[in-house]
C-alpha atoms as an extended CHARMM CRD file, in Angstrom:
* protein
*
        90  EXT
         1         1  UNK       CA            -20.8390000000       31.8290000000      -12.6290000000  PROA      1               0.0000000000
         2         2  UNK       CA            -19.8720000000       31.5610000000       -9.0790000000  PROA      2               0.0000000000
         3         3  UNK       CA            -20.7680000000       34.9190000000       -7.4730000000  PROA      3               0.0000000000
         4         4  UNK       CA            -18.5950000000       34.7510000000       -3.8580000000  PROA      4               0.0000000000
         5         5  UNK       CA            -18.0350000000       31.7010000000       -1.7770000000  PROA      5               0.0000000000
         6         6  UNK       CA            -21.9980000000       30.8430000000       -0.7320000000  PROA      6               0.0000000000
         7         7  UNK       CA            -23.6210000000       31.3080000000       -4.1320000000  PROA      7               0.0000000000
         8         8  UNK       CA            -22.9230000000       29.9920000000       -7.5250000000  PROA      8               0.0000000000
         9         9  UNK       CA            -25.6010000000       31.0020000000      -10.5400000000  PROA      9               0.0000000000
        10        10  UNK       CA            -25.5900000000       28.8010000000      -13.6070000000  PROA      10              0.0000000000
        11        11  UNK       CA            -27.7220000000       29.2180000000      -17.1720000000  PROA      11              0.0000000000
        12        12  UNK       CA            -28.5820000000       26.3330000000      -19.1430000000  PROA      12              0.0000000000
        13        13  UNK       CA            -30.1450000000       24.4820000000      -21.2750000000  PROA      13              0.0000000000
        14        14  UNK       CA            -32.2060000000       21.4300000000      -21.1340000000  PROA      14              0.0000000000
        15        15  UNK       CA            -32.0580000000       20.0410000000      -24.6480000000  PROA      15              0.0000000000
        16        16  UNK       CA            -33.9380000000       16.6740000000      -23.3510000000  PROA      16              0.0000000000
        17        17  UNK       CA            -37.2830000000       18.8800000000      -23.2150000000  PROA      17              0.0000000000
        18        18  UNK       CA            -36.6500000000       20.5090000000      -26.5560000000  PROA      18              0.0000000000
        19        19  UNK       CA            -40.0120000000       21.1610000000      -28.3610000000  PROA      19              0.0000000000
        20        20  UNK       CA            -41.8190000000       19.6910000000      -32.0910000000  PROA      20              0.0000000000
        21        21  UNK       CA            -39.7010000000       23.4060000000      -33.6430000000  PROA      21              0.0000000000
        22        22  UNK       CA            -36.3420000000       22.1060000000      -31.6300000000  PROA      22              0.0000000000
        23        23  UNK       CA            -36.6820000000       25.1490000000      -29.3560000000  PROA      23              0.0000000000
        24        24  UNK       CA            -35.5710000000       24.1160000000      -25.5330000000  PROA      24              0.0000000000
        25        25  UNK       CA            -35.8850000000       26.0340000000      -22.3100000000  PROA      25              0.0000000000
        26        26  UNK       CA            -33.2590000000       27.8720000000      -20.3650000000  PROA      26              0.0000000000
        27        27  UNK       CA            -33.2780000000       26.8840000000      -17.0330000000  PROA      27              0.0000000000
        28        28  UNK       CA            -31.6200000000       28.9280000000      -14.0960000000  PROA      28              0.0000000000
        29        29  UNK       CA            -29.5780000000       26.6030000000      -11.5760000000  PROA      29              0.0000000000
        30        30  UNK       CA            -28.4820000000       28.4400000000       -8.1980000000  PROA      30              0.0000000000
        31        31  UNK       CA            -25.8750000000       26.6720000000       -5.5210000000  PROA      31              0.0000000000
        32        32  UNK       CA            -26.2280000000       28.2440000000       -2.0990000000  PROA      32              0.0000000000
        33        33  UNK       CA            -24.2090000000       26.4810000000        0.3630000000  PROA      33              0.0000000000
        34        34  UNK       CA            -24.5280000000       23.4480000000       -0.8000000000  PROA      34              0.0000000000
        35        35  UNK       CA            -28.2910000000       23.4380000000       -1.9030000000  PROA      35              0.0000000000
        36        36  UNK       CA            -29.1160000000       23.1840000000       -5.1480000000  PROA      36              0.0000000000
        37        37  UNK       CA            -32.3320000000       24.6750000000       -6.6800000000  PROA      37              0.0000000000
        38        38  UNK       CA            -33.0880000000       25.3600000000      -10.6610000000  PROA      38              0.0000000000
        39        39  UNK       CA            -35.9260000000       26.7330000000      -12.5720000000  PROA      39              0.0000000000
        40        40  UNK       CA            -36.8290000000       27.6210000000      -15.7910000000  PROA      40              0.0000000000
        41        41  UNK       CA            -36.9760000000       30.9410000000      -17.2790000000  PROA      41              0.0000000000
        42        42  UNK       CA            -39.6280000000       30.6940000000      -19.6700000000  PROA      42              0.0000000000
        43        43  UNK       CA            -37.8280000000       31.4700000000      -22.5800000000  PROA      43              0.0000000000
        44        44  UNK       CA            -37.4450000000       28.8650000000      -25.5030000000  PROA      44              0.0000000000
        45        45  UNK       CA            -33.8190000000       28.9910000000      -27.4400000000  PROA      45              0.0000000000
        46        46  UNK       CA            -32.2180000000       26.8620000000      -30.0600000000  PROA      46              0.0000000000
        47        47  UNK       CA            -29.8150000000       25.1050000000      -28.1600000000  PROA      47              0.0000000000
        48        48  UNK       CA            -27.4400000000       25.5360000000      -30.8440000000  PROA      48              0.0000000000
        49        49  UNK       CA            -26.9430000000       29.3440000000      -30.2040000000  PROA      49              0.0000000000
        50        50  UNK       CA            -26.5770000000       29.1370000000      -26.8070000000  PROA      50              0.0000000000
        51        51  UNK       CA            -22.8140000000       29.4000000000      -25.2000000000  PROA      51              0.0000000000
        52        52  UNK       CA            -22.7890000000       27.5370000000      -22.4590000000  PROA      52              0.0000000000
        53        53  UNK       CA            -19.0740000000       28.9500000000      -20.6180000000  PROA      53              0.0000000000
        54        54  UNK       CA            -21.0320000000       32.2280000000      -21.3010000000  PROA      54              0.0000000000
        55        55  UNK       CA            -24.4670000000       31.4750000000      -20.1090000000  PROA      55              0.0000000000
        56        56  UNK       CA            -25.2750000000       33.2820000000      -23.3450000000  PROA      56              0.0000000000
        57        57  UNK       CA            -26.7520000000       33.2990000000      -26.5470000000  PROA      57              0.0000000000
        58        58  UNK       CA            -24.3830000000       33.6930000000      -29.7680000000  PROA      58              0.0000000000
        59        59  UNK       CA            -24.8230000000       36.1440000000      -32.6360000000  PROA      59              0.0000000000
        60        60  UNK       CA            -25.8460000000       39.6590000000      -32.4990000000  PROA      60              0.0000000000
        61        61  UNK       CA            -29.4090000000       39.3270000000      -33.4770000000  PROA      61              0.0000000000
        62        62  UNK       CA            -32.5140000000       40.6160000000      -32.3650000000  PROA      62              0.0000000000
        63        63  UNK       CA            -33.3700000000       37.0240000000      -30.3990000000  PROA      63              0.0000000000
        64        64  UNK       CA            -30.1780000000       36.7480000000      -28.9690000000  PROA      64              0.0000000000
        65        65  UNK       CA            -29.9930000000       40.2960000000      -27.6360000000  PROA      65              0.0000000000
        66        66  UNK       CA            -33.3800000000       39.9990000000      -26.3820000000  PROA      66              0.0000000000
        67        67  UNK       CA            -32.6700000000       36.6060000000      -24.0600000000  PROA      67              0.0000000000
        68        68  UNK       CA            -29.0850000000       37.9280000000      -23.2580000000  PROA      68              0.0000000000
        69        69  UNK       CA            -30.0750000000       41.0980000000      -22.1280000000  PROA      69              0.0000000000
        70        70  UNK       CA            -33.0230000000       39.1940000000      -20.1010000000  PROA      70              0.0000000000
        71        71  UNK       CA            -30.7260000000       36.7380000000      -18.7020000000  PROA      71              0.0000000000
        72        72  UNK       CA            -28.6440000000       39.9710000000      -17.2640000000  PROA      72              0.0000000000
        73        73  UNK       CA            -31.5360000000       40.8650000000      -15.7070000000  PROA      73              0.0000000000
        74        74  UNK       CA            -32.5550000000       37.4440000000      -13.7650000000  PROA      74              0.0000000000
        75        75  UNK       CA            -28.8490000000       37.4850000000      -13.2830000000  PROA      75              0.0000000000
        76        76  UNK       CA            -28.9640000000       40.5460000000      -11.2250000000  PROA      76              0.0000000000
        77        77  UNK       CA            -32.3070000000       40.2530000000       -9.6320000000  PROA      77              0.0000000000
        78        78  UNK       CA            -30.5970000000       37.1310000000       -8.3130000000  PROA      78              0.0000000000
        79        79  UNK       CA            -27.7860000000       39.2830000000       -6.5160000000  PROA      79              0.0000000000
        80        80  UNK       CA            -29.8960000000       41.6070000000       -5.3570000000  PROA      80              0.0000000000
        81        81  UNK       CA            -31.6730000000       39.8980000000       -3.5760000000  PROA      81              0.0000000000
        82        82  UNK       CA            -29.0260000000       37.1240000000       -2.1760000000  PROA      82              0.0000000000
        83        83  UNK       CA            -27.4850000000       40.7050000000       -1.0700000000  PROA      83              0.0000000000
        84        84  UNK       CA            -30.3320000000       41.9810000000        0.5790000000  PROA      84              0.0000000000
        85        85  UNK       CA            -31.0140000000       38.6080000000        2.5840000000  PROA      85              0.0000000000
        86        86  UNK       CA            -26.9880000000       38.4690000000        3.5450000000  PROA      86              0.0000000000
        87        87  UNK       CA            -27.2470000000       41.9840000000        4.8750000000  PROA      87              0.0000000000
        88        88  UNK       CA            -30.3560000000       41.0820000000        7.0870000000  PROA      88              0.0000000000
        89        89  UNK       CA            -29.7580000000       37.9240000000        8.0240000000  PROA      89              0.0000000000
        90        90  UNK       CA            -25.8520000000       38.9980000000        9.0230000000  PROA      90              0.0000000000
């Protein structure tokens, strides 16, 4: 999801570090300028639910509205604060 010209926030996930239940991690990739950083989120998802055009889990149940909602929420922590650090740094 590319939020304006300097930053670009992706969701993923990284199916190579899938665990013994075939849960993987969603990891968080941001683009700022040119520099690329990623981390994970600490939640575990089966890879097969997950949408990744959407950055979001399929279905409507409980799971899936749980990490979606969640991912929202990283989502616009991550604006925030790129918003508050253009407006000081401007």
């Amino acid at each position: 999801m590319k939020v304006n010209q300097n930053l670009s926030i992706l969701f993923w996930v990284w199916k190579d570090k899938a665990d013994e239940t075939g849960k993987a991690p969603i990891y968080v990739r941001l683009i700022f300028e040119g520099v690329r950083a990623q981390f994970s989120m600490g939640q575990k998802i089966n890879p097969t639910q997950f949408n990744p055009k959407s950055g979001m889990l399929r279905g409507t149940s409980e799971e899936a509205k749980t990490v979606n909602n969640y991912i929202n929420l990283v989502k616009g922590k991550i604006q925030q604060h790129y918003n508050i650090l253009i407006t000081q740094f401007d």
